[in-house]
C-alpha positions as CSV (number, residue, x, y, z in Angstrom):
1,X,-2.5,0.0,-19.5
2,X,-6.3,0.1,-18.8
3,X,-7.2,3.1,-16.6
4,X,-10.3,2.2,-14.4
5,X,-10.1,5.5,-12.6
6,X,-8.4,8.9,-11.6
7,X,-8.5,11.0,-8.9
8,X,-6.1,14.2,-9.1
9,X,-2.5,12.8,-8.7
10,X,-4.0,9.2,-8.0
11,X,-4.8,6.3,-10.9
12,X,-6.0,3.1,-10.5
13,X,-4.9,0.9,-13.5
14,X,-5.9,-3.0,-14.7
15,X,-3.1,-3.7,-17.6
16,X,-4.1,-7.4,-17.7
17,X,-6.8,-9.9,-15.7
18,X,-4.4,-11.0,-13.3
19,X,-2.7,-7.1,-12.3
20,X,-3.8,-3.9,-10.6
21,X,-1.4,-0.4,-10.9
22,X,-1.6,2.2,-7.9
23,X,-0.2,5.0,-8.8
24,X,0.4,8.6,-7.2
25,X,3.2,11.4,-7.1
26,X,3.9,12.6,-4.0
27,X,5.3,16.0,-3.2
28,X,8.7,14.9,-1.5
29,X,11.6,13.1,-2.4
30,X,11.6,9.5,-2.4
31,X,13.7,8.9,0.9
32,X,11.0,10.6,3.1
33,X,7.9,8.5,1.0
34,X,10.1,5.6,1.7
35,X,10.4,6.3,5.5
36,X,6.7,7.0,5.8
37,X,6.0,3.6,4.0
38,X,8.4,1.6,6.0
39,X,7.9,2.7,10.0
40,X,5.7,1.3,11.9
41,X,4.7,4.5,13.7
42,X,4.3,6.7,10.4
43,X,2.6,3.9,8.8
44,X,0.3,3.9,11.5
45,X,-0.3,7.7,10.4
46,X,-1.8,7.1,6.9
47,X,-2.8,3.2,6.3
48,X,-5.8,3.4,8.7
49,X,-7.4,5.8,7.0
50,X,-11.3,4.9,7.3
51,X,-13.1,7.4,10.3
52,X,-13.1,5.2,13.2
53,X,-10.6,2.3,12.3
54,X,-7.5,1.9,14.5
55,X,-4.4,0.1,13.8
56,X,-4.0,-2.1,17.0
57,X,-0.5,-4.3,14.9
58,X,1.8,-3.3,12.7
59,X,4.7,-5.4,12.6
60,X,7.0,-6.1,10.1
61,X,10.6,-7.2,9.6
62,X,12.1,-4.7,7.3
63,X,14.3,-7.5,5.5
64,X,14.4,-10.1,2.9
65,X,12.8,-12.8,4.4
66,X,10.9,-10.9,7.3
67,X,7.5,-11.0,7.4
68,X,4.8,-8.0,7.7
69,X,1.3,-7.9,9.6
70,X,-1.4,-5.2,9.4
71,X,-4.4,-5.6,11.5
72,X,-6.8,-2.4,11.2
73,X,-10.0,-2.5,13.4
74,X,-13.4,-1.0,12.4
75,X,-15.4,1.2,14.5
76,X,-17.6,-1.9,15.6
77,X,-14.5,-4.1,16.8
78,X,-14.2,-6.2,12.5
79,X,-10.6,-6.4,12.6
80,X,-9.1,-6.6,9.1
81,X,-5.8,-8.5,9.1
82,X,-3.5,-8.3,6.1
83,X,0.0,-10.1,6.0
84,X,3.2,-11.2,3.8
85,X,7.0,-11.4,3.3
86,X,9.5,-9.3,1.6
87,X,11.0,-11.0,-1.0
88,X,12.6,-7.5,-2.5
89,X,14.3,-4.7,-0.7
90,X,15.9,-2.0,-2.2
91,X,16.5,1.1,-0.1
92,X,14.2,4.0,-1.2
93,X,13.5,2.4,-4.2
94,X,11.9,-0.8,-4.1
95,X,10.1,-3.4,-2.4
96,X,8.9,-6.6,-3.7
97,X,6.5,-8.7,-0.9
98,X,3.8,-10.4,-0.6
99,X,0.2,-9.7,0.5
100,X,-2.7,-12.0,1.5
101,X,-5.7,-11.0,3.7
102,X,-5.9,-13.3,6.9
103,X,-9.1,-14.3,7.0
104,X,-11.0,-17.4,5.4
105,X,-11.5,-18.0,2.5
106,X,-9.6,-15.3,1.2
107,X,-6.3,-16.6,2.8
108,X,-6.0,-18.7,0.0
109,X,-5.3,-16.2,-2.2
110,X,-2.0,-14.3,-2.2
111,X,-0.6,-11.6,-4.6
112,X,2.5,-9.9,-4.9
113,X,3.0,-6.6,-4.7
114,X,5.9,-4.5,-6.2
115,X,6.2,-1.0,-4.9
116,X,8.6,1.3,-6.6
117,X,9.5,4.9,-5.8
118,X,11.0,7.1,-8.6
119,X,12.3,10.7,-8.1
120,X,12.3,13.5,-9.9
121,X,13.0,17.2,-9.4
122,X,12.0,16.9,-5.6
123,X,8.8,14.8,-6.3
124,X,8.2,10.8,-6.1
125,X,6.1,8.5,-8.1
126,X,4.8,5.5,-6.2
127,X,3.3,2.9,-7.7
128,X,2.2,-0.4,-6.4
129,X,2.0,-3.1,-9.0
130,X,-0.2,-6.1,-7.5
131,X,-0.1,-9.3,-9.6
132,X,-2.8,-11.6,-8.5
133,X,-2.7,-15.4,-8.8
134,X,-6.1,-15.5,-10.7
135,X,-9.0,-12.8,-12.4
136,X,-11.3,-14.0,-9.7
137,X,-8.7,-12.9,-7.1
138,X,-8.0,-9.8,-8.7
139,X,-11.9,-8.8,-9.1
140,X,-12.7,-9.9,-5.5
141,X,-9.5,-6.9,-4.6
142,X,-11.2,-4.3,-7.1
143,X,-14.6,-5.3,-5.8
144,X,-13.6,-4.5,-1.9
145,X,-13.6,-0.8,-2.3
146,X,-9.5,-0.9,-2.1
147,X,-9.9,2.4,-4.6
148,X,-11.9,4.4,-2.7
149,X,-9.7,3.3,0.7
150,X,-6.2,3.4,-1.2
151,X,-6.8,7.0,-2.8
152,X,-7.9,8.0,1.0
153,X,-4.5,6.2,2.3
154,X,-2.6,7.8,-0.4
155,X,-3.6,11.4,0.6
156,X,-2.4,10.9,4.2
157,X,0.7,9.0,2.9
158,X,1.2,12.5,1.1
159,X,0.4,14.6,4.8
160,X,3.0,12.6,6.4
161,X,5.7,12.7,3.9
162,X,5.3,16.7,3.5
163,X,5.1,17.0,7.8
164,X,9.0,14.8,7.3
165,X,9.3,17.2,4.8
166,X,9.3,20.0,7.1
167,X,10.8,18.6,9.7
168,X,14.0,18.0,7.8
């Protein structure tokens, strides 16, 4: 697997044209990373993680079939909708859906994304495995500044799994 970058726990990986690998541990078992990456008011918490973005929606239907929406809004009103359907669910350790950003002429493309959890001693590896349709697609993704806004995302994610952490 090609590495494109690292940032502590956090690795950004392109094993083929077509695929990028998130991947990060997280300091908390995998049934509190997969509560924070499954409610709508925890995901709120971490995924809009830009200064000045807000998270006006964030719907999804937690079920195979359901569908997900994201819209994030940037500090001069851009809103930044991202949607899909879960086509996987396994509970606390695997989703399989997938992911297309609203807007034209990029809704055309759609990836899928596999996120797995995997637990160890206390401690969860996440990794999001994106498959893209095309290299074009793929480069476009890596070309939006997703690692720079995923490895921000990531490090909330991690704040809000260690504050269910202690509130367990």
């Amino acid at each position: 697997m090609a590495a494109r970058s690292s940032r502590g726990d956090f690795q950004v990986a392109t094993p083929s044209d077509l695929e990028i690998v998130l991947t990060r541990t997280f300091d908390a078992p995998a049934r509190l990373v997969w509560e924070a990456t499954t409610q709508p008011e925890l995901i709120r918490r971490w995924y809009c993680c830009l200064e000045g973005f807000t998270m006006p929606v964030c719907d999804l239907d937690l079920r195979v079939g359901g569908a997900w929406r994201f819209v994030t809004r940037g500090p001069d009103g851009t809103e930044y909708p991202m949607c899909g359907v879960y086509r996987v669910i396994e509970q606390a350790k695997r989703i399989v859906q997938t992911e297309r950003y609203d807007v034209a002429p990029f809704n055309q493309f759609e990836a899928v994304v596999t996120m797995t959890l995997e637990e160890t001693n206390g401690q969860t590896i996440l990794r999001n495995h994106i498959l893209h349709a095309t290299k074009m697609a793929r480069d476009g993704h890596l070309q939006s500044g997703m690692e720079e806004g995923a490895a921000l995302a990531y490090a909330r994610l991690e704040e809000v799994a260690q504050s269910l952490r202690a509130a367990a």
